[in-house]
C-alpha positions as CSV (number, residue, x, y, z in Angstrom):
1,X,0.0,0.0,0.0
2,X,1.4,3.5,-0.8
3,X,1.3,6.3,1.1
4,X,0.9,10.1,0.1
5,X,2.8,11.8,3.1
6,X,6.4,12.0,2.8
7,X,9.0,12.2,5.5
8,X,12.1,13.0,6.4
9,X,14.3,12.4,9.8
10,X,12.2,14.5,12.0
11,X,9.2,15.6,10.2
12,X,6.5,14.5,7.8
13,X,4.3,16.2,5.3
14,X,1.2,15.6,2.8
15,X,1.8,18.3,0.0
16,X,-1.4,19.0,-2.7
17,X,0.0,22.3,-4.3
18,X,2.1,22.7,-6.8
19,X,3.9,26.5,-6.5
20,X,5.0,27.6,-9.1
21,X,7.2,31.3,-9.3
22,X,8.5,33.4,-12.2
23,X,11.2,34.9,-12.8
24,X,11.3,38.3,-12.8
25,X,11.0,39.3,-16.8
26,X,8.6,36.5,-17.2
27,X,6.9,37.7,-14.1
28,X,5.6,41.4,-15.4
29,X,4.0,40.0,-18.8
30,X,2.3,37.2,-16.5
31,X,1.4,39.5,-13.5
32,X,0.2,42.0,-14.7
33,X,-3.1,40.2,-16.2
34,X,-3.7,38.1,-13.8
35,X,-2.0,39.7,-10.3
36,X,-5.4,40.4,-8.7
37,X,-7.0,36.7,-9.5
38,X,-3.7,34.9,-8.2
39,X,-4.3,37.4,-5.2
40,X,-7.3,36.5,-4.5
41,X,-6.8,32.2,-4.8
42,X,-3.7,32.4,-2.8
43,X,-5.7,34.0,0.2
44,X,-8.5,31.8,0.0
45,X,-6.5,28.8,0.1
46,X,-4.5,30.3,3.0
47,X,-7.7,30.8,4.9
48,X,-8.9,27.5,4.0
49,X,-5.6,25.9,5.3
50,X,-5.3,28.6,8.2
């Protein structure tokens, strides 16, 4: 049976999000269309998560 949480010596974790960042010149063209929307998901998953 596999398991999804993966460990290491003293801790363990279940990760479900895949983060991704831009560099900075590929940042401004993708930013500035969508900077509000990503705003907005990345708080409601933060409140969801607390």
């Amino acid at each position: 049976m596999s398991s999804d949480t993966n460990s290491l010596a003293h801790t363990k974790w279940n990760c479900k999000y895949h983060i991704v960042f831009a560099p900075k010149y590929r940042r401004q063209v993708i930013y500035g269309k969508i900077k509000k929307d990503i705003g907005i998901i990345l708080r409601q998953l933060c409140e969801r998560k607390g």
